[in-house]
C-alpha positions as CSV (number, residue, x, y, z in Angstrom):
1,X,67.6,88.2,119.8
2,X,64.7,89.9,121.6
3,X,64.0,93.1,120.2
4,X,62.7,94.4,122.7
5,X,65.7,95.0,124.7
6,X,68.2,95.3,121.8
7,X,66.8,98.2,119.9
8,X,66.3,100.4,123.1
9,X,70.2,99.4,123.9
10,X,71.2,101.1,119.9
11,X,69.0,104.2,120.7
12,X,70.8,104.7,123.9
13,X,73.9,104.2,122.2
14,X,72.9,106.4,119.5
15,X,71.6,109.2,121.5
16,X,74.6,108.9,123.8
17,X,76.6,109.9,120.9
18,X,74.7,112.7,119.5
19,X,74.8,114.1,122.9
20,X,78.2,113.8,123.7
21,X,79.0,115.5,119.9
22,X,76.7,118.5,120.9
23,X,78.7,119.0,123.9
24,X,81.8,119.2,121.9
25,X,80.1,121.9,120.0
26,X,80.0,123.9,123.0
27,X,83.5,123.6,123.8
28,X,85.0,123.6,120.1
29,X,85.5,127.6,119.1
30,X,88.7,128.0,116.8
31,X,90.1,126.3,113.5
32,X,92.4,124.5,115.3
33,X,89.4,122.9,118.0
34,X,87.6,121.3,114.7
35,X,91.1,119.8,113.2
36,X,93.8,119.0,116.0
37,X,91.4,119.6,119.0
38,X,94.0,122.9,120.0
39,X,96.3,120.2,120.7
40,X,95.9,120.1,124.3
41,X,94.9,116.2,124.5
42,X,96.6,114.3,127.3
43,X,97.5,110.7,126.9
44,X,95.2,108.7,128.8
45,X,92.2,110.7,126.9
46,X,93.7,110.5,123.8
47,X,94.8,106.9,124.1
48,X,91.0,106.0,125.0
49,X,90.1,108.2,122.0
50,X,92.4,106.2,119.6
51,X,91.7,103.0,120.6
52,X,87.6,103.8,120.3
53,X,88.3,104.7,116.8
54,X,90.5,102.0,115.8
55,X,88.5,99.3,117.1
56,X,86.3,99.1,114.6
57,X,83.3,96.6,112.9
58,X,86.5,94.1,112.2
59,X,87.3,93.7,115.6
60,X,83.9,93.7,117.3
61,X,82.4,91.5,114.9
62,X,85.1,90.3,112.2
63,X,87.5,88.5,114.2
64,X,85.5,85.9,115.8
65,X,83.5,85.9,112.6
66,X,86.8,84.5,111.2
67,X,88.1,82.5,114.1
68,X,84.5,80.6,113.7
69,X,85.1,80.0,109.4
70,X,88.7,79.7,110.1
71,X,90.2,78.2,113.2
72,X,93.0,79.8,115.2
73,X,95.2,81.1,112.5
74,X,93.2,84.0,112.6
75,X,94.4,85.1,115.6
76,X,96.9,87.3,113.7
77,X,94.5,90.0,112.8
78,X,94.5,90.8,116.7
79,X,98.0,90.0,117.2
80,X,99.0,92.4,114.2
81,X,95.8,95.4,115.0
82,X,98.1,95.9,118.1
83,X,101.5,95.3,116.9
84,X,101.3,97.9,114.4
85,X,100.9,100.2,117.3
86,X,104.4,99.1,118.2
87,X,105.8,99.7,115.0
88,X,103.8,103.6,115.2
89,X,105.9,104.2,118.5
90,X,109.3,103.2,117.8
91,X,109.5,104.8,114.1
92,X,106.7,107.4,113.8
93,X,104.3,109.3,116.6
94,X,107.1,111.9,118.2
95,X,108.5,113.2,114.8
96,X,104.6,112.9,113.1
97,X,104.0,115.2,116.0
98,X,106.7,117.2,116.1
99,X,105.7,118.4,112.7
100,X,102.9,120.3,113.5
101,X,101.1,119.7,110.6
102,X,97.2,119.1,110.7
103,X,96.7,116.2,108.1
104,X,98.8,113.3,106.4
105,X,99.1,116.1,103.3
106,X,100.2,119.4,105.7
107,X,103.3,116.3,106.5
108,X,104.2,115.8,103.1
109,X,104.0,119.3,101.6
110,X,105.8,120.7,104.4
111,X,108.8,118.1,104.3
112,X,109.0,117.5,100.4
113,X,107.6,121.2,99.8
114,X,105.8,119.8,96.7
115,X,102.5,120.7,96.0
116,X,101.9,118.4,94.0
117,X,103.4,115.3,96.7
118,X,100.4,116.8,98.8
119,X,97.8,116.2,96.2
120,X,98.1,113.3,95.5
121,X,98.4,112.2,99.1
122,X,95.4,113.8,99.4
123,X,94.1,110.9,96.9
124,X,95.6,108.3,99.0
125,X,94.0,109.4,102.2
126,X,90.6,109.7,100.8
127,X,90.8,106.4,99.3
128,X,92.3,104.8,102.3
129,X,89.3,106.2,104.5
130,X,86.9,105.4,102.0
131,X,87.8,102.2,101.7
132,X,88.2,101.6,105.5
133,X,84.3,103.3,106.1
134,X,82.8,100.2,104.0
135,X,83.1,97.8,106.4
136,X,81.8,99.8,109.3
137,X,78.6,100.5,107.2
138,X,78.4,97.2,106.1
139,X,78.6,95.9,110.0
140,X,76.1,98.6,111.0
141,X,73.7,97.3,108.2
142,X,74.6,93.7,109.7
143,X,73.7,94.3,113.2
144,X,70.3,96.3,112.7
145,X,68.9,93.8,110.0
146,X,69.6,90.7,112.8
147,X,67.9,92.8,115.7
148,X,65.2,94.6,113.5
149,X,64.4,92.7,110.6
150,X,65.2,96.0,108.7
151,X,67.0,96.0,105.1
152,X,70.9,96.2,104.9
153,X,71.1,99.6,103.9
154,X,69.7,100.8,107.1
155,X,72.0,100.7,109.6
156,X,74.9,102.6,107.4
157,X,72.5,105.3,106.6
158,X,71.5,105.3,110.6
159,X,75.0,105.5,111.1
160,X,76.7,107.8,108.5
161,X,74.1,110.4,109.4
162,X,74.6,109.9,113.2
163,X,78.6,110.6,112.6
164,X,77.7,113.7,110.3
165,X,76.4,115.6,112.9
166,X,78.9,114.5,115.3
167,X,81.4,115.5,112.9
168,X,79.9,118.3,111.8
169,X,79.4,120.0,115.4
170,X,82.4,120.2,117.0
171,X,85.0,118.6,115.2
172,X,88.2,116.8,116.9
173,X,87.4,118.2,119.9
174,X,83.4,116.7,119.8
175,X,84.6,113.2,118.4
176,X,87.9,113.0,120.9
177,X,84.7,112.9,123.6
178,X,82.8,110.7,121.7
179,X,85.5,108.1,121.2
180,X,86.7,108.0,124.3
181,X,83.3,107.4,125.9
182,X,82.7,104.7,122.9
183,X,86.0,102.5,124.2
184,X,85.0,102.1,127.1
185,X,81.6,101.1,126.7
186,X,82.7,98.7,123.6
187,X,84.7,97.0,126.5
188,X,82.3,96.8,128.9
189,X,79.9,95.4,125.9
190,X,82.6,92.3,125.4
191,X,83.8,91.8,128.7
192,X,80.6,91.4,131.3
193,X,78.5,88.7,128.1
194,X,81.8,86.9,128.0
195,X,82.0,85.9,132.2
196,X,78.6,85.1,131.7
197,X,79.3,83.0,128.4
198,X,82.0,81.6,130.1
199,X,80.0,80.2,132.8
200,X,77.3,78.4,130.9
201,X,80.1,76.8,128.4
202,X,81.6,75.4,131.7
203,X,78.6,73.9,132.6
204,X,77.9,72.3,129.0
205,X,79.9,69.0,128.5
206,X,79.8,69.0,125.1
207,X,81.8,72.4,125.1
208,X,85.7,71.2,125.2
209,X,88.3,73.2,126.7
210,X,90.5,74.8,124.2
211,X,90.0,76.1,120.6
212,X,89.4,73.8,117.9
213,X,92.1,72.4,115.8
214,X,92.4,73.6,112.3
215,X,88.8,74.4,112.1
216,X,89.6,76.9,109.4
217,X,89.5,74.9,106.1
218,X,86.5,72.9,106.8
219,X,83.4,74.9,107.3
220,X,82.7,76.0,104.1
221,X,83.2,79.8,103.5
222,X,80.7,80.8,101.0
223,X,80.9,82.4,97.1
224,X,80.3,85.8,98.6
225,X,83.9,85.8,100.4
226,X,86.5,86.6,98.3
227,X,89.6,85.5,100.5
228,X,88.6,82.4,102.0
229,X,90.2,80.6,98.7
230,X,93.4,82.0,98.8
231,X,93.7,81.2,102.6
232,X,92.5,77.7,102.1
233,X,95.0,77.4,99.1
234,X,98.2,78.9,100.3
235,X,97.9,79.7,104.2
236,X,101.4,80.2,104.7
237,X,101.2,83.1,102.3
238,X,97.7,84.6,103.4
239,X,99.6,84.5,107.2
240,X,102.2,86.7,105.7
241,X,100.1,89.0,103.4
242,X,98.2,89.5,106.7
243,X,101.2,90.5,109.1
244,X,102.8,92.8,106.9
245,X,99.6,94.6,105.9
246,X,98.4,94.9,110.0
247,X,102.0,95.5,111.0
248,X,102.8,98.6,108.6
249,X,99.7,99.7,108.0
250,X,98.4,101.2,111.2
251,X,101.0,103.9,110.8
252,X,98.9,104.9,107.2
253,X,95.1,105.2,108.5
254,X,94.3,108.7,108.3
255,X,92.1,108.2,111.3
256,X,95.0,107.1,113.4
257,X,97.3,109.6,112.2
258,X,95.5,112.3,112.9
259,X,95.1,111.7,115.8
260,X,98.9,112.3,117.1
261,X,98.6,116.1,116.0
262,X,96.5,116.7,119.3
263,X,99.0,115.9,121.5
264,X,100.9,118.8,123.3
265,X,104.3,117.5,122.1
266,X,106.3,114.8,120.9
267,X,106.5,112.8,124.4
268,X,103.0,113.0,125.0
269,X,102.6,110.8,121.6
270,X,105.3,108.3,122.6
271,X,102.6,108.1,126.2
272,X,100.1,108.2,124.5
273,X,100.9,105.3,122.4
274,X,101.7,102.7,125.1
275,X,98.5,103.8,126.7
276,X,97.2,102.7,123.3
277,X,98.9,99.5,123.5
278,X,97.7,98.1,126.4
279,X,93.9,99.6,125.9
280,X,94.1,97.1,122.7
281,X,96.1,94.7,124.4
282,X,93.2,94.1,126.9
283,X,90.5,94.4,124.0
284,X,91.8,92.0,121.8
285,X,91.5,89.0,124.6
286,X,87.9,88.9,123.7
287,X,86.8,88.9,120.3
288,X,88.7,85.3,119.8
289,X,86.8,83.7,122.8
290,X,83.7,85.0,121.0
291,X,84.7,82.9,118.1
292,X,85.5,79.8,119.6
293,X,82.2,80.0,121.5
294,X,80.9,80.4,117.9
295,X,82.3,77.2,117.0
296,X,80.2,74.9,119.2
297,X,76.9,77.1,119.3
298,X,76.4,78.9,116.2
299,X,78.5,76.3,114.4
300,X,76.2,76.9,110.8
301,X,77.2,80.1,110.4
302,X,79.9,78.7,108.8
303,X,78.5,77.9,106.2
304,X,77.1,81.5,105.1
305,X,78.1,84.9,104.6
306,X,76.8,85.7,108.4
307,X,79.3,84.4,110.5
308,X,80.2,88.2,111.7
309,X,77.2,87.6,113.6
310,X,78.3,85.7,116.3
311,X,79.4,87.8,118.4
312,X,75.5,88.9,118.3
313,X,74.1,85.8,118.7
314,X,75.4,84.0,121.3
315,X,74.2,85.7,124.4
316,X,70.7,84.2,123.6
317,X,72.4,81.0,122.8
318,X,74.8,80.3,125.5
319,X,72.4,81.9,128.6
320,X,69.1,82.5,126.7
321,X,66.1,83.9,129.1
322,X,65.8,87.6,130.3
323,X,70.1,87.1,131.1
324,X,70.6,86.3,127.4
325,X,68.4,88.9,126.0
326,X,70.1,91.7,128.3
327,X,73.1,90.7,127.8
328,X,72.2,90.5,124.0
329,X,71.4,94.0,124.0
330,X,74.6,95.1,125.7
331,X,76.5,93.4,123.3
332,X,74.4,95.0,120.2
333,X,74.7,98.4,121.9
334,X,79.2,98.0,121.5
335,X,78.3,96.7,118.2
336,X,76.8,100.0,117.3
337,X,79.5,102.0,119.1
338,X,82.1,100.3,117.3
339,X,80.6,101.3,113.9
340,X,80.3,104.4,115.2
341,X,83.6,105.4,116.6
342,X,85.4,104.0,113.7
343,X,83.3,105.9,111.1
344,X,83.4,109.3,113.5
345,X,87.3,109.1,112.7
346,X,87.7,108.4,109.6
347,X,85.2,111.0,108.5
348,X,86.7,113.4,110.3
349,X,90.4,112.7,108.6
350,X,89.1,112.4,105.3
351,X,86.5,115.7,105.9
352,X,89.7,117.5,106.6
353,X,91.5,116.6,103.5
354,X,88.7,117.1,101.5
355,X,88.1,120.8,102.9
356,X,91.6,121.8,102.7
357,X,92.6,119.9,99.2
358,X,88.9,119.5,97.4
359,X,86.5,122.4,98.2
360,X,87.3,125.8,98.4
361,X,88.5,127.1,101.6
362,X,85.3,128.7,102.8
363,X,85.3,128.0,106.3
364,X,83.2,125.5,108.6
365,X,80.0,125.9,105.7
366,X,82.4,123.4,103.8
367,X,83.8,121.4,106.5
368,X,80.5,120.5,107.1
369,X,79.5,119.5,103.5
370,X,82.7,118.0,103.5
371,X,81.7,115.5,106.2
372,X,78.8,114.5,104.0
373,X,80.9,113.9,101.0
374,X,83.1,112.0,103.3
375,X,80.7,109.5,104.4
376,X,78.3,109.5,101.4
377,X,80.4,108.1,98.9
378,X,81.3,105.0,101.0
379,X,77.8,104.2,102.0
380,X,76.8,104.2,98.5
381,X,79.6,101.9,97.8
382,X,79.0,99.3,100.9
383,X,75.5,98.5,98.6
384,X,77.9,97.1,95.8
385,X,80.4,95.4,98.5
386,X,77.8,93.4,101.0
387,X,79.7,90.1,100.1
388,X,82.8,91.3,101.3
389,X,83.3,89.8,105.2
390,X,84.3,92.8,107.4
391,X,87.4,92.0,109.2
392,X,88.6,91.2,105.1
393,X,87.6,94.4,103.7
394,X,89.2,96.2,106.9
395,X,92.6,94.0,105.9
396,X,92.2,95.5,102.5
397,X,92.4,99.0,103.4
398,X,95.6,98.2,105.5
399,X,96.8,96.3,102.6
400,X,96.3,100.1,101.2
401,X,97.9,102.3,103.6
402,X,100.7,100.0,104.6
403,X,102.1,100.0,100.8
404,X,101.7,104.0,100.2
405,X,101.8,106.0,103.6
406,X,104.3,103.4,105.3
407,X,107.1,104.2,102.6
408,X,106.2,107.6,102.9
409,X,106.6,108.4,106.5
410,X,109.4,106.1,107.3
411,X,111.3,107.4,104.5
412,X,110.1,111.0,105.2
413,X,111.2,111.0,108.6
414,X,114.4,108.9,108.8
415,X,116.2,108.7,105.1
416,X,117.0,113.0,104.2
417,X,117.3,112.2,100.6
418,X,113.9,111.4,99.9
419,X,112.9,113.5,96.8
420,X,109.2,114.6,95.5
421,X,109.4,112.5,92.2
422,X,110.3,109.4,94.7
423,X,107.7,109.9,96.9
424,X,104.9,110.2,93.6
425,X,106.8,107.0,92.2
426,X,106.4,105.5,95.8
427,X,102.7,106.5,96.1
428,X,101.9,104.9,92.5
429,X,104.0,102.1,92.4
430,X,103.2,100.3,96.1
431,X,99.8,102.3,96.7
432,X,98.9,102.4,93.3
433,X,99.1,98.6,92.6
434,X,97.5,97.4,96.1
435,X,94.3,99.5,95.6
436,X,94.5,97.8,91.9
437,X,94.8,94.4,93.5
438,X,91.9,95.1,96.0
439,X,89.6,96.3,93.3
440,X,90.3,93.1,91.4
441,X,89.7,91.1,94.1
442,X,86.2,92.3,95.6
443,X,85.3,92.6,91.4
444,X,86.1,88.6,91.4
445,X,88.0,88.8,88.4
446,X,90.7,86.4,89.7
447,X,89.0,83.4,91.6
448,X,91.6,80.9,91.5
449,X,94.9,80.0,92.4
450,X,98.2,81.7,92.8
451,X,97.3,84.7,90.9
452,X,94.0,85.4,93.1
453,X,96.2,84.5,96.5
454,X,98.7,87.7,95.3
455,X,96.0,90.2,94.4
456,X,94.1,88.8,98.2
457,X,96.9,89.6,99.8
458,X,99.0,92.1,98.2
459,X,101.2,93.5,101.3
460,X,104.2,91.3,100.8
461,X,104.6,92.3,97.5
462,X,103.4,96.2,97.3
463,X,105.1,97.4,100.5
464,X,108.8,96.3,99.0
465,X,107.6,97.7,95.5
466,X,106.7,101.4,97.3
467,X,109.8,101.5,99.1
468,X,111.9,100.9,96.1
469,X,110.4,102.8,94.0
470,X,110.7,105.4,96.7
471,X,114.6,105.2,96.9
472,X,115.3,104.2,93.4
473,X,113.5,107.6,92.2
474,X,115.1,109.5,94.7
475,X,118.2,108.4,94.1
476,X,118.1,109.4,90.5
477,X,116.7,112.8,91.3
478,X,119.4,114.2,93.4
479,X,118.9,118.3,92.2
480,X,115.0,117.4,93.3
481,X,115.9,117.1,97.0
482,X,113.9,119.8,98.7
483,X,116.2,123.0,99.7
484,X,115.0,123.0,103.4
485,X,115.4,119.2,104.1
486,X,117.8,119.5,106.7
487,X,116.1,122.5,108.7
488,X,113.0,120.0,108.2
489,X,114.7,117.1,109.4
490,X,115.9,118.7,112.4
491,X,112.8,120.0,112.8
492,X,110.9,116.3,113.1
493,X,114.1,115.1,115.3
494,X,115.0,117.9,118.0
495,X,112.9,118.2,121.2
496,X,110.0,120.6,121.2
497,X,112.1,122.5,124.0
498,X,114.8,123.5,121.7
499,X,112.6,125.1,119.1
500,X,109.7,127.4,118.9
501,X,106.3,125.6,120.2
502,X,104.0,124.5,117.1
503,X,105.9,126.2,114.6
504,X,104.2,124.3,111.9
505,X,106.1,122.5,109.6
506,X,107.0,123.8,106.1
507,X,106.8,127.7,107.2
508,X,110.6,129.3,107.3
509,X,112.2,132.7,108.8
């Protein structure tokens, strides 16, 4: 890739977004601007906003990484990215906003009214965000070392300091901007490469029309990839672990569900959302065409830990020339805003659990040293993890938030008998033991047959165990159910219209 049209295409993306966060500042004047954005977000910005946040490293980069290593069965991760969306509309956005609450926490105090509940979702969240940052910094240190030449670490520091003072200067109301902006451009950064991509293969005869045939389990996957032995060994069960994890877990990302709390009411979520779902809907179309280009032009990285970057390489491969190298640096300019984006969010979500539940409420001074906590910790942690292919350690974090927040806010907001000691039995028993299975995995303590396929892919077992634990331990703590559960209840159910406007949830006459 020529440099010298790729690295000008990062700064421009880079500069774009430092710009855009300053303007935020500007317009971002009350607690409420830096957390919920005043909640005065209409759909189609906040829908542009969501989807720029969720569309992260593992789906500009990961998913034709692992169409190329794996074949079409990876066209799940796609398939579930924007399911999960579906499964957030029909069971969670209206009442999530309905309880005007500012964070995952403000939810679960307010509707178990347990402070303790709140801490140690505040736990969950920050490991959940944590865990979901790696990959972006990881992808970000991919990216810049293939155009630059420059060490790994690079491009996470370049990035986590470019999201701190986006974060840092206006809050939800700079990044809701930023991300919106971000989508767009991460679109435009897929779709124009690919008609031109598209136009050379079809010239090429040696390019076949279709994908390949159980490509997967033949190219060689590498030591440094943790999952691609439990795939090749049991498929069926990888598919599975996948689907559940991608399905329930959207609903979980702190990033995500923040989001929902800047919308007016609770039928501006519900628009928002299908906004959402087609945004990703016309996304996701690209990333596997990426791959199967992969296949037949950048067919050995395969066989290392680089196949992520193939969606960088192929410009120069398929068109080559001045046309490749431009359209090479268009796509390395998304790249970056997809690191970006993703990493502006989940800062923000986990900067506002950590200033309301960590530091000491001192105003925006600790916000702002809040956000570098936030995205410190990970990038420090994404030198230990650089094995780890991106689109899997993005289905980890999922594996995460689908088996603690999913029993939690389904139960929280449909089932009235849900009890504080259920919800911490919940949170530790399906949460608890996929973040355990995770660990274990990326450690390598487990290499080998069925016992390293059920740590790999833990969903299908640790979302059951959270719910059951959940309604076991509530059912056997009947004098714990909290006194205003009904009020609350009615609260999350009942339009806006027939209450009073943002009374926030937990607070009583």
């Amino acid at each position: 890739m020529n440099q010298a049209y790729a690295v000008p295409a990062v700064a421009v993306v880079v500069l774009a977004t430092v710009l855009i966060g300053g303007f935020g500042l500007r317009v971002s004047r009350t607690t409420s601007d830096f957390y919920v954005a005043s909640r005065t977000v209409g759909p189609a910005l906040n829908a542009a906003a969501i989807s720029g946040e969720y569309l992260s490293a593992a789906s500009f980069l990961g998913i034709a990484g692992l169409v190329l290593l794996h074949g079409p069965d990876m066209l799940w991760y796609p398939v579930g990215y924007t399911a999960g969306y579906l499964v957030l509309l029909l069971l969670v956005a209206a009442p999530l906003r309905r309880s005007g609450a500012y964070t995952l926490p403000d939810f679960a105090e307010g509707r178990l009214e347990s402070a303790t509940v709140r801490r140690a979702v505040s736990g969950c969240v920050v490991g959940v965000g944590w865990l979901y940052l790696l990959p972006q910094l990881q992808g970000a240190g991919l990216t810049l070392s293939i155009l630059t030449g420059a060490p790994r670490w690079f491009g996470g520091a370049l990035v986590a300091t470019v999201v701190v003072l986006a974060v840092a200067a206006g809050g939800m109301r700079s990044i809701t901007f930023v991300q919106a902006f971000q989508y767009w451009l991460k679109l435009t950064a897929l779709l124009v490469p690919a008609f031109f991509l598209l136009l050379a293969a079809h010239g090429d005869p040696a390019v076949p029309a279709g994908l390949p045939a159980e490509s997967g389990y033949l190219g060689g996957a590498g030591s440094g990839q943790p999952l691609a032995t439990s795939r090749a060994d049991h498929p069926l069960y990888a598919t599975y672990g996948l689907i559940v994890a991608t399905f329930l877990g959207t609903m979980g990302l702190p990033h995500v569900v923040v989001r929902f709390y800047t919308s007016p009411d609770g039928r501006t979520a519900r628009r928002t959302t299908v906004v959402v779902l087609a945004l990703l809907g016309a996304f996701y179309l690209l990333p596997p065409l990426y791959g199967w280009l992969g296949t037949h032009y950048a067919p050995e990285l395969s066989r290392t830990q680089d196949a992520d970057a193939a969606v960088l390489l192929l410009p120069g491969r398929v068109v080559g020339g001045l046309g490749g190298d431009l359209l090479g640096a268009l796509v390395a300019g998304g790249a970056f805003a997809a690191f970006l984006s993703t990493a502006s969010g989940l800062t923000m979500a986990v900067t506002g659990v950590l200033t309301q539940d960590v530091l000491p409420p001192r105003g925006l001074r600790h916000f702002r040293l809040a956000a570098v906590l936030s995205v410190g910790v990970p990038l420090a942690g994404s030198l230990l993890v650089a094995g780890v292919p991106v689109a899997d350690a993005v289905g980890m974090a999922f594996a995460v938030s689908a088996s603690s927040f999913c029993p939690l806010l389904v139960l929280g907001i449909w089932w009235r008998r849900l009890t504080p000691p259920g919800a911490l039995a919940g949170l530790l028993a399906g949460g608890g033991s996929a973040l355990l299975a995770v660990a274990l995995t990326v450690a390598g303590v487990v290499r080998t047959g069925w016992l390293h396929t059920l740590l790999a892919w833990p969903a299908v077992w640790s979302v059951p165990v959270g719910f059951l634990a959940m309604v076991l331990v509530s059912l056997a703590t009947p004098k714990s159910l909290p006194p205003h559960a009904g009020a609350t209840m009615a609260r999350l159910h009942l339009p806006e219209a027939l209450r009073a406007e943002d009374e926030p949830l937990g607070e009583r006459p």
